[in-house]
N, C-alpha and C positions, 0 to 999 in steps of 0.2 A: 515553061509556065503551065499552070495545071489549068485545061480551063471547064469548067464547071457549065456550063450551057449546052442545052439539051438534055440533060440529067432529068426534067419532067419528061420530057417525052420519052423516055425512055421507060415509063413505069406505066403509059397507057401501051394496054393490049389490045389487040382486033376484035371486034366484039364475038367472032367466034369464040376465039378462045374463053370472053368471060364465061360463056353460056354454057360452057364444059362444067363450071366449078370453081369454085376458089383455088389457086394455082398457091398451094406454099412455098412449093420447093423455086418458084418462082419469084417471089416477094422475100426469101431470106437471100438468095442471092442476089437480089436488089439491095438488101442490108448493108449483106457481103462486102459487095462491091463498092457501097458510099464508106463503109469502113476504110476500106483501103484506100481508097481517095481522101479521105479525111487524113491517114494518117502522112502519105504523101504531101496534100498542101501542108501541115501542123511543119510539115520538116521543111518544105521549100521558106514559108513564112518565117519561123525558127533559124533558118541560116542565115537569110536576107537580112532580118533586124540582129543578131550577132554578129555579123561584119561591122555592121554601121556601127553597135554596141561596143566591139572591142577597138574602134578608130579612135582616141583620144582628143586625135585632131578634128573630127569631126563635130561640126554644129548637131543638138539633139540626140548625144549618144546615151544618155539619161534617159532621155524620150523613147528613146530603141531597146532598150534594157526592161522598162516599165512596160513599155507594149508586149514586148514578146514574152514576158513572164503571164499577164493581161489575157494576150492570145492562147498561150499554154491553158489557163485556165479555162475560157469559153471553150476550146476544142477539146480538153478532157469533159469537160460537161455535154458537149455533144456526143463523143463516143459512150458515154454512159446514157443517154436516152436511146442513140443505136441499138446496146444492147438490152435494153430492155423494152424495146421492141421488136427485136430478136426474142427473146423470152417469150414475149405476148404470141409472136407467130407460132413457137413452139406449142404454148399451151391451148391455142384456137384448135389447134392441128391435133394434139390428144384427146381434144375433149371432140373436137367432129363439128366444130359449132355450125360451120360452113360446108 
């Protein structure tokens, strides 16, 4: 199971290093990285509720089908804020704002 805690603390720097500069190539790979975590949970969650979804016999496999179609949805919409916050990192970074 994927677990998701400490992922804030993981995006606070040392105050040295704020004091250097805005770090980009340090905040896309914080992108990077929730990317591929995202798309990991998408798949653990996605397997979980399709088991349950293809069990016949199972109570709320209805329920399991409508979720994980549900979830597919909010986790595509997550990865598309991702990248366009990826974008936004790129364009801060060409233009020097920081």
């Amino acid at each position: 199971m994927i677990r998701l805690a400490g992922i804030a603390s993981a995006f606070q720097k040392p105050l040295k290093e704020q004091e250097e500069g805005f770090d980009y190539n340090y905040f896309k790979g914080q992108v990077d990285s929730l990317s591929t975590t995202l798309m990991e949970f998408e798949q653990e969650l996605s397997t979980n509720l399709e088991t349950i979804a293809d069990d016949p016999a199972a109570m709320g496999s209805v329920s399991a089908g409508q979720a994980r179609n549900q979830a597919s949805r909010y986790i595509i919409g997550a990865e598309r804020q991702l990248e366009n916050l990826s974008k936004m990192l790129d364009r801060l970074e060409r233009k020097g704002e920081f």
